[in-house]
KOLGU-352896 format. One line per 5 residues: number of its first residue (from 0); their letters; for each residue x negated, y negated, z of C-alpha. Coordinates in steps of 0.25 Angstrom, whole numbers, plus 5000, padded with zeros to 4 digits. Example, Ala and Ser with C-alpha at 12.3 -4.5 7.8 and 13.67 -1.06 7.14 Angstrom:
residues 2
0	as	4951 5018 5031  4945 5004 5029
***
This chain:
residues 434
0	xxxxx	4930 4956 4846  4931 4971 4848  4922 4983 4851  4916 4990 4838  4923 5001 4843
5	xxxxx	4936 4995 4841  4933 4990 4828  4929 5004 4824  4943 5011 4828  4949 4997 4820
10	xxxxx	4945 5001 4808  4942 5016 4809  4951 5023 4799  4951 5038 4803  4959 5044 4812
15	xxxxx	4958 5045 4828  4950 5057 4832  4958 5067 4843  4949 5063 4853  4952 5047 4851
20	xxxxx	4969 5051 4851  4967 5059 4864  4958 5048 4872  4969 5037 4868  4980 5047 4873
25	xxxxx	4970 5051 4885  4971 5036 4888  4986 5035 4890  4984 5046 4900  4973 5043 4907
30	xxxxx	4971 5035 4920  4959 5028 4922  4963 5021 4935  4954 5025 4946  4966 5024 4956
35	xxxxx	4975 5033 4946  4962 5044 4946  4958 5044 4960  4974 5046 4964  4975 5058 4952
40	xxxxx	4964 5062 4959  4969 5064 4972  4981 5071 4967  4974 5080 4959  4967 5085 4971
45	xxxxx	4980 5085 4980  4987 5094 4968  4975 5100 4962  4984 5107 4951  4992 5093 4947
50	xxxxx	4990 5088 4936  4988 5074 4935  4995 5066 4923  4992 5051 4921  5000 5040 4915
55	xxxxx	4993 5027 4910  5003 5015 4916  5003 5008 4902  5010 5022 4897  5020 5021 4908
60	xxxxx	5023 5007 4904  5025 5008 4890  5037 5019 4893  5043 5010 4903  5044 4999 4892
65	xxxxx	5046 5007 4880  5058 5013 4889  5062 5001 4895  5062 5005 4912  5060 4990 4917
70	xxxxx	5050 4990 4928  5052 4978 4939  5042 4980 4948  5047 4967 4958  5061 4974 4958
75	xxxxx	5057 4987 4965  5048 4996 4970  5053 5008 4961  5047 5005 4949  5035 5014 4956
80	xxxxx	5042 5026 4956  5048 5023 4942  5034 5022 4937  5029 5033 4942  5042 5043 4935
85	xxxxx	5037 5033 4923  5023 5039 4923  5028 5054 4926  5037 5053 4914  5025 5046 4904
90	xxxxx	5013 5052 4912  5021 5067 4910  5024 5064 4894  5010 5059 4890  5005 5072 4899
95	xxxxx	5013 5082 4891  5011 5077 4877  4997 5075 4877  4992 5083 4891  4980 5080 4899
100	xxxxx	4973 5081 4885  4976 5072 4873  4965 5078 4865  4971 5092 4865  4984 5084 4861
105	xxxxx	4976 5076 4850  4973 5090 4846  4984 5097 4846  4993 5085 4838  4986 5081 4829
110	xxxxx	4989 5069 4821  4994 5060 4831  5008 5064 4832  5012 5058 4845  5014 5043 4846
115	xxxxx	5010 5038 4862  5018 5026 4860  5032 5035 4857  5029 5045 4864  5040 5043 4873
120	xxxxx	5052 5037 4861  5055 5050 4853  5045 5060 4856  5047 5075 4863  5035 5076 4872
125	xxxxx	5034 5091 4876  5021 5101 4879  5022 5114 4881  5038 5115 4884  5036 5100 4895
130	xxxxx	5044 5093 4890  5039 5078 4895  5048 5070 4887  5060 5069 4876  5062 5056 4867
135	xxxxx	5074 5052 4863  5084 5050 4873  5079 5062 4881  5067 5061 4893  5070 5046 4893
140	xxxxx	5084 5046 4898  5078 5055 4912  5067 5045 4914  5077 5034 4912  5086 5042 4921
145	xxxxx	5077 5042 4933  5071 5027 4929  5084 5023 4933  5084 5028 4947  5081 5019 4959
150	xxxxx	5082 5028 4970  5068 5030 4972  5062 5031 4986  5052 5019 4992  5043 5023 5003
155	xxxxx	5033 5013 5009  5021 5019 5017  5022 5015 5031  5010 5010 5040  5001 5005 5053
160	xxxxx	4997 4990 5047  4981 4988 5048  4970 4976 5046  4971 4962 5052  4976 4962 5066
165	xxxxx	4982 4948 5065  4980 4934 5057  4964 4930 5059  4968 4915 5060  4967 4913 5077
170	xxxxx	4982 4903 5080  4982 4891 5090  4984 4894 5104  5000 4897 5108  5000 4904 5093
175	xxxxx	4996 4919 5090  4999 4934 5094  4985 4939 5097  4975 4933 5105  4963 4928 5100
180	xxxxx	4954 4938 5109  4961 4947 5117  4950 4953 5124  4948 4938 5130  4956 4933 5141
185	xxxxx	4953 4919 5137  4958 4920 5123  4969 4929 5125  4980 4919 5128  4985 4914 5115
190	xxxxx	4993 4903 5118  4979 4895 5125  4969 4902 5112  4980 4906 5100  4976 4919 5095
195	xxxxx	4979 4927 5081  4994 4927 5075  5000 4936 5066  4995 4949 5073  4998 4962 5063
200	xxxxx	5006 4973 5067  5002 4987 5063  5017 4994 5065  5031 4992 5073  5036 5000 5086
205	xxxxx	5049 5001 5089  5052 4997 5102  5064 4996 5113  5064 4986 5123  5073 4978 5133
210	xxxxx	5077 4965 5129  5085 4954 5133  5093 4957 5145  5087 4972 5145  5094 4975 5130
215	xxxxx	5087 4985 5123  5080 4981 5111  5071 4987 5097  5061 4980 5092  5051 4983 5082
220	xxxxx	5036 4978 5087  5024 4977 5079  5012 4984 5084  5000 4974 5082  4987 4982 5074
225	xxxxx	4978 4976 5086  4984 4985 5096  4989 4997 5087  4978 5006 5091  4981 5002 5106
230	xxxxx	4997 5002 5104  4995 5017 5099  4988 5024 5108  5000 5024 5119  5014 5022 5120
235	xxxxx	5011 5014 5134  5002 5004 5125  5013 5002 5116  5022 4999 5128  5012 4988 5132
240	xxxxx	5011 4983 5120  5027 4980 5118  5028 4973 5131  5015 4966 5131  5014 4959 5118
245	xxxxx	5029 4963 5111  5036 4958 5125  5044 4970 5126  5051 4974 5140  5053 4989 5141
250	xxxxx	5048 4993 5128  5050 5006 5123  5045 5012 5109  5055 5019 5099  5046 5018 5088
255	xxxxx	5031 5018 5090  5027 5015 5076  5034 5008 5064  5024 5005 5051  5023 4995 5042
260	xxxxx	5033 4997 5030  5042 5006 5039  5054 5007 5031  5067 5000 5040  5083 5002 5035
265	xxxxx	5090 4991 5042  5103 4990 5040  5103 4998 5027  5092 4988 5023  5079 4996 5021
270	xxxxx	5065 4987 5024  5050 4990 5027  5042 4983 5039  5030 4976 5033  5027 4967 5045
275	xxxxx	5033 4958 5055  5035 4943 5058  5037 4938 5072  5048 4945 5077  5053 4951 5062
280	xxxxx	5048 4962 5055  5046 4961 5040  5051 4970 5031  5051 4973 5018  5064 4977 5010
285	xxxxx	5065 4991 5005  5077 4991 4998  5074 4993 4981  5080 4983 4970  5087 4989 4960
290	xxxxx	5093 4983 4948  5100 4985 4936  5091 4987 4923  5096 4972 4918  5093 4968 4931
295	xxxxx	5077 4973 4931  5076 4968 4917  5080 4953 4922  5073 4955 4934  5061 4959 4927
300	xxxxx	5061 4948 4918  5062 4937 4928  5050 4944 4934  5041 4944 4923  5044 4929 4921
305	xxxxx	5042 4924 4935  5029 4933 4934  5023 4926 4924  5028 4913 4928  5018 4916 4939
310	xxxxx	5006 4915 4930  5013 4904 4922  5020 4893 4932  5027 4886 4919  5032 4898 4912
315	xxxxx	5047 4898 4906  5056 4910 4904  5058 4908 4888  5069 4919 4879  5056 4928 4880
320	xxxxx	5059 4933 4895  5074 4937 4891  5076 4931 4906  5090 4925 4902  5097 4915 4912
325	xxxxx	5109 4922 4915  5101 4936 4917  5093 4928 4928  5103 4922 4935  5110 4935 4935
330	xxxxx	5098 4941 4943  5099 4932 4953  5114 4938 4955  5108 4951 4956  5100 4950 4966
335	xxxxx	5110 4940 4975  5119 4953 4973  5108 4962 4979  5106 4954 4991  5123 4950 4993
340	xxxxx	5126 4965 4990  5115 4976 4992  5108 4981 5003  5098 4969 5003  5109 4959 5009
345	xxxxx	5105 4965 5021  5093 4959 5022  5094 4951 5013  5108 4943 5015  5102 4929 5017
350	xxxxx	5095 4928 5005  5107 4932 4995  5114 4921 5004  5102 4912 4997  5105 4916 4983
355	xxxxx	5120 4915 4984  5119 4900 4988  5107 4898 4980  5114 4903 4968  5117 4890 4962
360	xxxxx	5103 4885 4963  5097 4899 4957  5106 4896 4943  5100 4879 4942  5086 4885 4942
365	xxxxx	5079 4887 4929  5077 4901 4922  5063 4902 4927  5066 4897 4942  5077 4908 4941
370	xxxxx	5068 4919 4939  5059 4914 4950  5069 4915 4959  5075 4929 4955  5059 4934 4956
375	xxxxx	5058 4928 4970  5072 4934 4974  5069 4948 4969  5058 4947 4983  5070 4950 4992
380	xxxxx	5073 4964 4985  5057 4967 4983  5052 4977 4993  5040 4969 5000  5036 4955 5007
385	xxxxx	5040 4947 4998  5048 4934 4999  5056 4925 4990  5054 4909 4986  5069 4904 4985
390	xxxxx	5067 4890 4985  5068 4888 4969  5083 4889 4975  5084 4885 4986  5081 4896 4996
395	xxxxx	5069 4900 5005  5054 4903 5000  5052 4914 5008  5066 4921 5007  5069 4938 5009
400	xxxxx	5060 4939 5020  5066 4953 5027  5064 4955 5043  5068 4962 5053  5068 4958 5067
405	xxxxx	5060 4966 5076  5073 4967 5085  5080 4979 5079  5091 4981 5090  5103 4974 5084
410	xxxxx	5099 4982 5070  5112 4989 5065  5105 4999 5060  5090 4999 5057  5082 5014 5054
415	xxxxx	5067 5016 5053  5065 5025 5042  5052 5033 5039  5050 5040 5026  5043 5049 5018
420	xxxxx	5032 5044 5010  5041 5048 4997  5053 5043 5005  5063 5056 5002  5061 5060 5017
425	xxxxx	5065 5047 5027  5067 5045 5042  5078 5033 5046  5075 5031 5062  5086 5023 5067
430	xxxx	5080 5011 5076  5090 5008 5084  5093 5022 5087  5080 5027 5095
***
């Protein structure tokens, strides 16, 4: 069934009225998202004489596939900053050819002599001497151009942790790291009561301290949120704090705060701290993948398949999916190579050790095992906590877990480095040279 209104523009036999040609145009501009409005909003207040051009995401979409730029969005985090260049280019077009107006448009061109689903194949878009685009073989090639680059600047915002102070379930007495009542003689010893494990930490220091046989040593301590606000309000309570419960002898601070998602370079290997594990921190890679456009198109393939074999447990790969065998077993080479021969064998070395002996056992696997495997490998290049399931060949199930020992002093060469927040200005503080 449909609405009577529908039926009536069904069967109608005049012509759209200007105002009915401009409210579909206005739709393909307009932005109906509250989250959109109120952020045009506040820039429209920052830069009152701005003017503020929107692109529906559906539009942007449609040149992306009519122009073939793949979009991998598990590959990278680039794809951001290429979609945002996307919806200058389209936002800018759709702006100059019809304005902030489409019923003076309407007016002005009478006749419908535009086509919103060409508009970008053969058509000269031009107001008043702008020039927004050139069909043919003329705009396309720049955007193209700059589509192509991959030297685009990642900056993570760096930051205190907040919230829960540790895990809520109370550990048998010997286990835990905060007791269950430290106001409370009685319950303060842990290893008669137990008391709360997991305890948070809010940010890193930078310490010096002696070691064994009084050899000077770095580490990098977590600061616990339940003392944050006590830990900060001197440098004699940070002191205590590093001998009393990180069992520091002599300590002294070289760097009183390092956040969460501080960006290292270790080795020429660049991570962000996200947390820590026992004596380890974790870290989070922050070196980008970048492959060739047969590779993305493979890549993206196997992608989609393992996607929806999510939602489908018994799906096959069928001549549909254009994911040939030879194809797939060559992405499996290309990422051995970029763990043997890049910057991620630095990191990352054990792991491509695992596939080159695992080789043999990847190529006996089904088509559709295969592709799982290539989607759970392609975590060790993602930049997040994320691991991979190995053991359809053999390997581990919790594989590319990247740490960092908390003892820094036998790094070669490891630089703290604080950025700007559009990441052209950046700060490399060398760790073991304070």
């Amino acid at each position: 069934m449909i609405s009577e209104e529908k039926y009536k523009r069904l069967i109608r036999r005049n012509g759209f009225e200007p105002s009915e040609l401009a409210g579909f145009i206005s739709r393909q501009l307009v932005e109906t998202r509250q989250s959109t409005k109120a952020a045009a909003s506040i820039l429209q207040q920052v830069i009152p004489d701005t003017q503020i051009v929107y692109v529906k995401a559906p539009t942007v979409s449609k040149f992306r596939k009519d122009f073939k730029f793949l979009k991998v969005r598990e590959m990278n985090d680039y794809h951001h900053a290429k979609d945002a260049y996307l919806n200058i280019v389209v936002g800018n077009a759709y702006f100059v050819k019809f304005t902030s107006n489409p019923i003076h448009f309407i007016k002005e061109n009478p006749g419908r002599s535009y086509n919103l689903k060409k508009m970008f194949e053969q058509e000269r878009i031009e107001r008043n001497g702008e020039i927004a685009w050139e069909g043919g073989n003329g705009t396309i090639v720049t955007v193209r151009k700059f589509m192509e680059k991959n030297n685009i600047l990642v900056t993570r915002r760096s930051y205190e942790a907040t919230g829960a102070l540790f895990d809520q379930q109370i550990v048998k007495k010997g286990k835990g790291q905060v007791p269950i009542k430290s106001s409370d003689e009685r319950l303060c010893d842990i290893q008669k009561y137990g008391g709360y494990n997991k305890e948070a930490g809010a940010y890193f220091v930078l310490a010096e301290s002696e070691g064994k046989k009084g050899k000077k040593i770095r580490t990098i301590e977590y600061v616990p949120i339940r003392l944050k606000k006590e830990i900060q309000k001197s440098e004699e309570n940070i002191i205590r704090y590093l001998e009393e419960e990180r069992q520091l002898k002599n300590p002294r601070v070289l760097v009183p705060e390092i956040k969460i998602d501080t960006l290292f370079c270790v080795d020429g290997f660049y991570m962000w701290v996200s947390g820590r594990s026992g004596d380890q921190l974790l870290m989070q890679g922050a070196n980008q993948l970048v492959l060739s456009q047969e590779e993305m198109e493979i890549l993206k393939k196997i992608v989609q398949y393992v996607e929806r074999k999510k939602q489908n447990k018994e799906l096959k790969i069928y001549d549909s999916d254009h994911l040939e065998e030879k194809k797939v077993v060559m992405q499996y080479e290309t990422f051995l190579n970029k763990l043997t021969n890049t910057v991620y064998a630095k990191k990352l070395g054990a792991q491509a050790k695992t596939l080159t002996e695992k080789r043999e056992k990847f190529k006996e696997l089904c088509i559709e095992e295969k592709c799982i495997v290539l989607y759970e490998i392609l975590h060790f290049f993602q930049c997040q906590s994320v691991t991979a399931d190995l053991k359809l060949i053999g390997g581990s199930g919790r594989a590319g877990i990247l740490y960092l020992n908390k003892n820094i002093t036998d790094c070669s060469r490891i630089e703290m480095i604080h950025q700007s927040p559009t990441g052209i200005y950046e700060q490399a503080v060398d760790l073991n040279a304070l």
